[in-house]
C-alpha positions as CSV (number, residue, x, y, z in Angstrom):
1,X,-34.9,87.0,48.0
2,X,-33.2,88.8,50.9
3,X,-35.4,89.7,53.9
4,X,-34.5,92.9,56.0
5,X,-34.5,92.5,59.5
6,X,-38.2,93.5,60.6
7,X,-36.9,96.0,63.4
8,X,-36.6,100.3,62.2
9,X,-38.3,102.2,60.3
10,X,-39.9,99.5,57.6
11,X,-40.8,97.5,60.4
12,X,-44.5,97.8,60.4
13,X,-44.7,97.0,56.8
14,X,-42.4,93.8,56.8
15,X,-44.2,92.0,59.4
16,X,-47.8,93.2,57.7
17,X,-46.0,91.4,54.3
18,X,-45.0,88.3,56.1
19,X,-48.3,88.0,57.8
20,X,-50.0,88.1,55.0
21,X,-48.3,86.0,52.6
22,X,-49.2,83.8,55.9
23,X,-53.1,84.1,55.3
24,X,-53.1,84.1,52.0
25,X,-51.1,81.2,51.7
26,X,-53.6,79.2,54.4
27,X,-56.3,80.5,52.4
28,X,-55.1,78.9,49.2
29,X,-55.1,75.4,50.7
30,X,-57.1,72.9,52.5
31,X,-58.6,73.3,56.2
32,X,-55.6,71.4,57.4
33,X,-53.2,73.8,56.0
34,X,-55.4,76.8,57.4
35,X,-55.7,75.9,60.8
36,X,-51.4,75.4,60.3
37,X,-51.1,78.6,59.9
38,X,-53.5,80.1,61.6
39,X,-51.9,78.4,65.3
40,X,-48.7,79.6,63.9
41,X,-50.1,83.6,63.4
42,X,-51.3,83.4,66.8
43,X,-48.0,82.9,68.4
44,X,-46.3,85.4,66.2
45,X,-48.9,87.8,67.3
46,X,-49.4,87.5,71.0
47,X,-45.9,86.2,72.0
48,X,-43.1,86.6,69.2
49,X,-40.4,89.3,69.6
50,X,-39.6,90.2,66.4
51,X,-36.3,92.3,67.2
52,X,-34.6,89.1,69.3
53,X,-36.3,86.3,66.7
54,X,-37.3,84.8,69.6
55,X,-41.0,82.7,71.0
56,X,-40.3,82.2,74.6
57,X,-43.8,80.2,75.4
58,X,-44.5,77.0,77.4
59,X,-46.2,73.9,76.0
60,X,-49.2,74.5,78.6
61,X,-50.0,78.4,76.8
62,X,-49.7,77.2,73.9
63,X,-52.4,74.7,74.2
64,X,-54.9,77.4,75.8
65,X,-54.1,79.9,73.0
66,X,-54.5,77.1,70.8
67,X,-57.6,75.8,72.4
68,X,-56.1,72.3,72.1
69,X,-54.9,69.3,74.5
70,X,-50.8,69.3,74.9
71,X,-50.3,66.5,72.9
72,X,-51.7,68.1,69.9
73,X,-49.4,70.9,70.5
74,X,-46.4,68.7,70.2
75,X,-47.5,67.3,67.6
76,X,-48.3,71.0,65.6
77,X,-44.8,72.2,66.7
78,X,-43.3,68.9,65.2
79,X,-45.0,69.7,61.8
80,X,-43.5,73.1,61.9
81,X,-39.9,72.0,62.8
82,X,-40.2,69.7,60.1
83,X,-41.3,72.7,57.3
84,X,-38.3,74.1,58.5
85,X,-40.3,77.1,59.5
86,X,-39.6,77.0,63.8
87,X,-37.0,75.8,65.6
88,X,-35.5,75.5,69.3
89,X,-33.2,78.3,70.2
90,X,-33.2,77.4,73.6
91,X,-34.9,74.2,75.5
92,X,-36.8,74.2,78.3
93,X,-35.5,73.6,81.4
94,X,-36.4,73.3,85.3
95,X,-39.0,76.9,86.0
96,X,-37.9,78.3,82.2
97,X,-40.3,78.1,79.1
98,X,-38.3,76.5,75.9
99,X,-37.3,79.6,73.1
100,X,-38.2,79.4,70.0
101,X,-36.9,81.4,66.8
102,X,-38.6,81.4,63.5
103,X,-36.9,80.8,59.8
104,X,-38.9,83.9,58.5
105,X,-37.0,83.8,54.9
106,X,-37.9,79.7,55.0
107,X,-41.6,81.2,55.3
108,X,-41.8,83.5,52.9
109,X,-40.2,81.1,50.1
110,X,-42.7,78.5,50.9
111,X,-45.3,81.1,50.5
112,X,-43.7,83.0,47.3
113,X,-46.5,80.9,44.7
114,X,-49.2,83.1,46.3
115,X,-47.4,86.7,46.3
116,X,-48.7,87.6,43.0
117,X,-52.4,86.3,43.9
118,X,-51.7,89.8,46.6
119,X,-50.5,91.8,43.9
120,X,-47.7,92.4,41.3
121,X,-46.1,94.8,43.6
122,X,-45.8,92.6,46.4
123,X,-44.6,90.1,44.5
124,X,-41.5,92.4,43.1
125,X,-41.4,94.0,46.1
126,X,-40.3,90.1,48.2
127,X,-38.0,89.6,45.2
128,X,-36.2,92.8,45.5
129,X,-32.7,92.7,46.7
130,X,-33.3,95.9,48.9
131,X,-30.2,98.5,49.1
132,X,-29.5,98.7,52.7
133,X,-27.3,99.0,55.3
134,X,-25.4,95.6,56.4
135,X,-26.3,96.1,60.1
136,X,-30.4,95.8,58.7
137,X,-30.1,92.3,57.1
138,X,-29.9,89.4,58.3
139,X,-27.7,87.0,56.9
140,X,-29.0,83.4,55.5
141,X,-26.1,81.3,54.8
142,X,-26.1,80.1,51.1
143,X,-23.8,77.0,49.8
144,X,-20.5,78.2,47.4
145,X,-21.2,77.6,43.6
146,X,-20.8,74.0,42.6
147,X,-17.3,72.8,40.4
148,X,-18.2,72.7,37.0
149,X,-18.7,69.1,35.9
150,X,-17.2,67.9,32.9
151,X,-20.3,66.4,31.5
152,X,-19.7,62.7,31.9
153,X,-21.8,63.1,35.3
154,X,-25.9,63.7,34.5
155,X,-26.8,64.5,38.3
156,X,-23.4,66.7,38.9
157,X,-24.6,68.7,36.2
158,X,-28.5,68.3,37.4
159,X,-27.2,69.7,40.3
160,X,-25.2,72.3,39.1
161,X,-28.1,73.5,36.9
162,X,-30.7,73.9,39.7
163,X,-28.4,75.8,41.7
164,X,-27.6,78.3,39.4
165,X,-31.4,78.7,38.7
166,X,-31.7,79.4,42.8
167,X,-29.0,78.9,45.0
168,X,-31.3,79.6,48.1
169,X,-33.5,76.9,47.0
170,X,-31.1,74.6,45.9
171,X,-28.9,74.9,49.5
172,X,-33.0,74.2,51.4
173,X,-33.8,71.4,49.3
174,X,-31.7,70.3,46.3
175,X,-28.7,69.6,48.0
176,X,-29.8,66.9,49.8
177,X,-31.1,64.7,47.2
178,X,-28.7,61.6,46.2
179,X,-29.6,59.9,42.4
180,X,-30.2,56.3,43.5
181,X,-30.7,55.2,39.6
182,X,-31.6,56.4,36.0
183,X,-32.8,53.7,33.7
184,X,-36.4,53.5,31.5
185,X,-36.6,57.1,31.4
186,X,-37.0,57.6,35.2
187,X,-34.7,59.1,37.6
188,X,-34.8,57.9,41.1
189,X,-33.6,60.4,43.9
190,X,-33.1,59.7,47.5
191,X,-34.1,62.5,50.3
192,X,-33.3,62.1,53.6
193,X,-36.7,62.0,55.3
194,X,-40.3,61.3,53.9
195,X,-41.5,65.0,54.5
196,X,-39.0,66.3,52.0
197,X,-39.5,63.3,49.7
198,X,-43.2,64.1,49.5
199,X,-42.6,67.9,49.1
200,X,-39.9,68.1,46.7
201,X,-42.3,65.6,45.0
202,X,-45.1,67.6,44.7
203,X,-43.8,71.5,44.1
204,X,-40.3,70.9,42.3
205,X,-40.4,68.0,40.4
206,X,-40.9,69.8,37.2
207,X,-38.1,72.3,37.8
208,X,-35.7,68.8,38.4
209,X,-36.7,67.4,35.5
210,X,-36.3,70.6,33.7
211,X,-32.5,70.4,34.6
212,X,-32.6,66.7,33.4
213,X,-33.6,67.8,29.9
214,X,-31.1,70.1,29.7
215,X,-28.1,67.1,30.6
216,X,-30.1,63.7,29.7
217,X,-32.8,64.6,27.5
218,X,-33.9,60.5,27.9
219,X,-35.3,61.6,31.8
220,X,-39.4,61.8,31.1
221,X,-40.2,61.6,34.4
222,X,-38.8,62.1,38.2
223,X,-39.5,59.5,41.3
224,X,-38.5,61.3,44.8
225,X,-38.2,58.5,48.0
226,X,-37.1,58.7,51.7
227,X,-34.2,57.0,53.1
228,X,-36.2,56.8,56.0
């Protein structure tokens, strides 16, 4: 996926598609995952600049926006960070608000299972690598191919596998896994932090152990666990 720059003349229709893949995603899960993501539409609607990429807003707003206590902001914006999906552009300092900048491509891939519940057109419309002008794109850096292993090493070739499936996925997530032992038809991988542990876990351990079968065929199931 390759997301265009939501500034010009397909503007209005590119932050209509991110915002809802937004709501339809909250609306897929739990209460916990729809009051997420509906704090996080209220910021991009009442304070985001979506030319700069930048959320210049205080901790204080946020909590009256939000209806919440400060703490519980901190604590929201922590979560988000951790998706991946916000970050600090700028910190606060003495009389300034911190700047924030959103991963929008980060956002839409972790929304991508509910595009076609929106339609088949949106769906091929996010997955369409658009023909535009370079100046309109903004550029997401993805990892070089990986050397070709010569077969002796399982998770080289594990590796190798899932990032020819999806580079972009395999330079947000794969590449940071470590293969901490293989033995009894279990292999045990090593992420960095228990967030991406417990996610990797739960949406792409059958895509991993795909790429097992195709190297070690003995691999019947996959155990993710932090390092932390």
């Amino acid at each position: 996926m390759q997301l265009s720059k939501p500034v010009g003349r397909n503007a209005p229709a590119l932050k209509y598609d991110i915002l809802s893949a937004l709501a339809v995603h909250a609306l897929s899960g739990d209460k916990h995952r729809q009051r997420s993501i509906l704090r996080i539409v209220s910021l991009i609607t009442t304070r985001y600049n979506w030319r700069n990429n930048e959320l210049s807003i205080g901790r204080e707003e946020i909590a009256r926006l939000w209806s919440v206590d400060e703490r519980t902001v901190k604590r929201e914006m922590a979560k988000l960070r951790g998706l991946g999906w916000i970050a600090v552009k700028r910190p606060a300092v003495r009389g300034r608000v911190a700047v924030y900048e959103l991963d929008l491509k980060q956002i839409m891939l972790d929304t991508s299972t509910v595009w076609p519940v929106i339609g088949t057109d949106f769906a091929e419309r996010m997955g369409h690598q658009p023909e535009v002008e370079p100046s309109n794109i903004v550029p997401f850096a993805v990892k070089p191919p990986l050397a070709q292993t010569d077969g002796d090493d399982v998770w080289s070739a594990v590796q190798a596998a899932l990032h020819g499936r999806d580079p972009e996925l395999w330079s947000s997530w794969f590449q940071h896994l470590t293969e901490v032992e293989r033995a009894g038809g279990v292999a045990t991988l090593m992420a960095p932090s228990r967030f991406m542990a417990d996610y990797i876990a739960q949406k792409w351990s059958g895509r991993i152990l795909a790429a097992y079968g195709r190297t070690d065929p003995s691999i019947r199931s996959i155990r993710v666990e932090a390092a932390e």
